[in-house]
N, C-alpha and C positions, 0 to 999 in steps of 0.2 A: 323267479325266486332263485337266490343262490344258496349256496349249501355254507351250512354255517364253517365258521374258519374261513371264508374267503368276505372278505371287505369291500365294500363300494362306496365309491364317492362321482359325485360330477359336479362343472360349474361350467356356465356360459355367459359371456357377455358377447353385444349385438348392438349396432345404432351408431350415435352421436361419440367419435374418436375420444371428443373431451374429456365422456364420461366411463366409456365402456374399457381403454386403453388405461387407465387410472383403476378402477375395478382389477382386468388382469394381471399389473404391477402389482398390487396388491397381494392379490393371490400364489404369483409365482415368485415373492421376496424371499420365502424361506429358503429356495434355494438360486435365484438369478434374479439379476438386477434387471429389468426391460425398460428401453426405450425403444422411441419412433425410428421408422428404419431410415429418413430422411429430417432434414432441418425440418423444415412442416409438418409432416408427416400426413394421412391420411384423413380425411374429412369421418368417416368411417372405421369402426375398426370391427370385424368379427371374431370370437375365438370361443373355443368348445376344450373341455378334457372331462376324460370320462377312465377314473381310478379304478385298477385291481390290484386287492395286497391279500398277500398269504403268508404272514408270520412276515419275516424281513425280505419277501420278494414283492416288487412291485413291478405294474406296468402301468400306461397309460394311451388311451387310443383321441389325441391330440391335432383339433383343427384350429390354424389361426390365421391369421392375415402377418401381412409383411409388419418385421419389429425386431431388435437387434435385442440380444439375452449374453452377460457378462456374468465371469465370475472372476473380479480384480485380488493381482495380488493378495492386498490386504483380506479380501473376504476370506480367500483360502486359508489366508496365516491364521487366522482367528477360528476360523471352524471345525468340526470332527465331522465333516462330510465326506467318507474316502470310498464311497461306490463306485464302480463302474455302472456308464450310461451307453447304453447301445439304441441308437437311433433309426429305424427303419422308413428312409420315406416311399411312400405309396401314393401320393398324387402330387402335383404341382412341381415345380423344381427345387431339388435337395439345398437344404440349408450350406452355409459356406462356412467352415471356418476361417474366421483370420488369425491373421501372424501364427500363420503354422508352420511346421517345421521343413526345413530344406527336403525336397525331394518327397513331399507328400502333395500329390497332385487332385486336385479336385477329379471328379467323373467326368469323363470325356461325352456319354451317352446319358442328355439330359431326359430322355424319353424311360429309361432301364431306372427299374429301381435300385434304391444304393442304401449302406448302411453305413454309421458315421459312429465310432467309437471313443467317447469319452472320459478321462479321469476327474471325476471331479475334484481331487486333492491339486491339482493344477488348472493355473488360470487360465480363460480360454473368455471368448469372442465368439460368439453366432449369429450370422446373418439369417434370418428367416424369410421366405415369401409363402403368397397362398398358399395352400396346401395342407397332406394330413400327412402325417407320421407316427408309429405305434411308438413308445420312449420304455425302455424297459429297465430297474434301476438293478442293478445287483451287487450284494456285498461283495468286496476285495476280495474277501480269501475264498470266496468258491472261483472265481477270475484265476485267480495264481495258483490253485491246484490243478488249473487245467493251461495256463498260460506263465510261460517263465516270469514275464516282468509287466505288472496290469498296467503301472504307470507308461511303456514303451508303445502301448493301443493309442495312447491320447492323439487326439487328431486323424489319424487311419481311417478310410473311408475307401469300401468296398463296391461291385456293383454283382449286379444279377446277370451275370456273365458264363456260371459254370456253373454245372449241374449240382455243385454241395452246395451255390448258397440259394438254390431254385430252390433246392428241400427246405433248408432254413426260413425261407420266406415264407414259403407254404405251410410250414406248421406254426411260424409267430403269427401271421392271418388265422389258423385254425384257430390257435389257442384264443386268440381274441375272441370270435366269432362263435365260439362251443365253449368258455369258460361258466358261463349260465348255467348249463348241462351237465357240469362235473360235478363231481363230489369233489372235497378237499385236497384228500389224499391222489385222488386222479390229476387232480390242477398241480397240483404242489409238483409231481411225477412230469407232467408235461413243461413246468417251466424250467426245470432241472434240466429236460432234455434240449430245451430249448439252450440253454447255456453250454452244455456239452457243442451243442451244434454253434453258436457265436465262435468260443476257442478254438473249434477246429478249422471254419475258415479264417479268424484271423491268421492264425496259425500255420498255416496253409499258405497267406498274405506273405508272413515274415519269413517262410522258409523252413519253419519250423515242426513239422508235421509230415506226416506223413511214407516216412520210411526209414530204415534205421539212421542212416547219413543224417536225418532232421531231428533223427532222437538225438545224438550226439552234438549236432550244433545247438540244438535245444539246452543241455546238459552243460557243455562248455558257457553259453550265454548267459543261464542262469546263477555260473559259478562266478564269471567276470562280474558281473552284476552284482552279486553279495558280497566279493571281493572290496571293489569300489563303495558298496556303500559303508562295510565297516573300516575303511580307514582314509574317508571323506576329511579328517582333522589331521592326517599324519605329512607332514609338509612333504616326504617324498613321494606320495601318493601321483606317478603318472604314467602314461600309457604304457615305457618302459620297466618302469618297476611291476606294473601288474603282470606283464608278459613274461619277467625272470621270476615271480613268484608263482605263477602258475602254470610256468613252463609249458606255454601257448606260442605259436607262429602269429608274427606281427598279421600278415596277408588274411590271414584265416579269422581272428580276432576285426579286423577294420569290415572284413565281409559283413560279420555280424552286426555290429553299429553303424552300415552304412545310412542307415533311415536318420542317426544323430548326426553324422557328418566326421563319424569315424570315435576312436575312442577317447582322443584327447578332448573332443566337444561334450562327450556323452558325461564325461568327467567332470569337464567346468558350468555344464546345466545341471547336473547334481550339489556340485556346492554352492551353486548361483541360490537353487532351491532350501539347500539348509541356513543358508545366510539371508535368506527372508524370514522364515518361522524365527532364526535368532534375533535377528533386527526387532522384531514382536513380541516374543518370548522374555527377552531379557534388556529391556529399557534401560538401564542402568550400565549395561556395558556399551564400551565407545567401538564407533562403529570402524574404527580402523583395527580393534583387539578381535571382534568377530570375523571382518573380513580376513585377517592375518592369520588366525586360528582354522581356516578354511584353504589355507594356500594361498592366499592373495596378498602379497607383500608391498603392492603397490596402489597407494589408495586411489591414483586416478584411474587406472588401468581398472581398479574396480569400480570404480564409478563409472565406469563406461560400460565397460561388461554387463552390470547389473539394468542401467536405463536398456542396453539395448534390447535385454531379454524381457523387462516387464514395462518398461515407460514409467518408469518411476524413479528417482536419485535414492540409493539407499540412505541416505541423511533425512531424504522426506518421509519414508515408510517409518526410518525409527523413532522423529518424531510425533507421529502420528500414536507409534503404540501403546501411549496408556489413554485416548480415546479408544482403541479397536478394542483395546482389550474389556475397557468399560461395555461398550457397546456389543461386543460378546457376550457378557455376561449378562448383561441386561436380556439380551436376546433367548441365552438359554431359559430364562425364568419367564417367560413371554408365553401367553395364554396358548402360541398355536407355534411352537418351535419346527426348527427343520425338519427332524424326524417325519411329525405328523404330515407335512407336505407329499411322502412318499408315501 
């Protein structure tokens, strides 16, 4: 029995790939798109999730078989999904993400468990194989009071290599394993800590933790970062100008975004990102006034930029957007919305 305030759910599909891998699509469309992890795919398909939620925390202790889980462009532009996902796998070999970002390397030690940090407000690619992983979902803003920039986790993938995230494993197992046995207010306490303990070893990851030197790059990161996003529309907006307006050393500043590929890229994935929500948002403006109004004055140079980063021609996303936007709306009003999924 669990103690009231805490929530459960599970579902399992088993058997015939046909039927059981159509069931799961199903199931996990509120938040990812699933197909087969090959042309064929599997004559079989197995998968299990078994939900805890406490008020707006969830997790889930999740077995499936090999099956590729998207979340494209478009779905992002269209939804108010902006949790962070932290992925803990525990048996079989850790999911992959694709088209990730320069300089984020898969786990070297496929036997070591690993944890794999995602933004859901950005599109993302997962390969899956056998296996189980606990998926735990958590609102943004407890992420960013404990992490400068939630969206800069996406893709990051950790392993069980150092003694702080032995702890962290060992108490997302606990919490799983002893969440039956708590009262609310105990569970609610322990997934809090559990969160405390994710930021600090990403944190940890980035550099950013752990002694005053990481409070301060912490501090400068998070000021370049709010810098850049409010004056993402100001045509002089680049790595120069942010450096003379907040009177930052180039060397010290590119340390920090070296996981984007320094600050000038950190720059144009950020407008790349608000010129899709535009491209969706605003149907009626031509798509060389959005690009232009973003820095991009050159509409093929952005049509290159844009495919490279999503696989898509920004001309195609923005005609697409008064279906998405239909099919958003439609979707909020829809008997078993995204929410519910978590």
């Amino acid at each position: 029995m669990l103690a009231p305030g805490i929530v459960h759910s599970s579902f399992s599909v088993r058997g015939d790939a046909s039927h059981s891998l159509l069931a799961w699509q199903e199931r996990m469309s509120p938040v990812y798109d699933i197909r087969p992890a090959q042309a064929h795919g599997e004559e079989t398909f197995d998968a299990s999730m078994s939900r805890y939620s406490i008020d707006d925390l969830s997790f889930f202790d999740i077995r499936t078989g090999p099956n590729v889980a998207e979340r494209s462009l478009a779905r992002v532009s269209t939804e108010n999904i902006r949790d962070i996902t932290f992925s803990l796998f525990l048996e079989g070999a850790p999911a992959q993400f694709l088209g990730g970002k320069q300089g984020l390397e898969a786990p070297r030690n496929p036997g070591v468990p690993s944890l794999l940090a995602l933004d859901m407000d950005q599109p993302c690619t997962i390969r899956s194989f056998h296996g189980r992983m606990l998926l735990f979902f958590v609102p943004r803003v407890l992420v960013e009071a404990a992490f400068p920039d939630a969206a800069s986790l996406h893709g990051r993938m950790v392993e069980a290599t150092t003694p702080l995230m032995r702890v962290l494993i060992s108490h997302l197992v606990a919490l799983n394993r002893q969440i039956v046995g708590l009262g609310k207010d105990e569970a609610d306490r322990s997934f809090r800590t559990a969160i405390d303990l994710l930021a600090a070893v990403f944190g940890r990851q980035a550099g950013l933790s752990g002694n005053a030197r990481a409070a301060v790059r912490a501090a400068v990161y998070g000021q370049v970062r709010r810098y850049v996003e409010a004056n993402l529309h100001d045509p002089g907006l680049s790595p120069e100008s942010v450096l003379q307006s907040l009177h930052l050393s180039r060397a010290s500043v590119y340390r920090l975004f070296l996981h984007e590929g320094g600050l000038a890229a950190y720059i144009r994935s950020r407008r790349l990102r608000a010129a899709a929500d535009e491209l969706v948002r605003f149907p009626d403006l031509a798509v060389q006034d959005i690009a232009s109004g973003l820095g991009f004055n050159n509409a093929s140079s952005f049509t290159r930029a844009f495919r490279r980063a999503y696989d898509i021609a920004p001309q195609a996303l923005h005609g697409y957007a008064p279906l998405l936007r239909r099919e958003a709306g439609q979707n909020r009003h829809a008997s078993w919305p995204a929410a519910a999924w978590r």
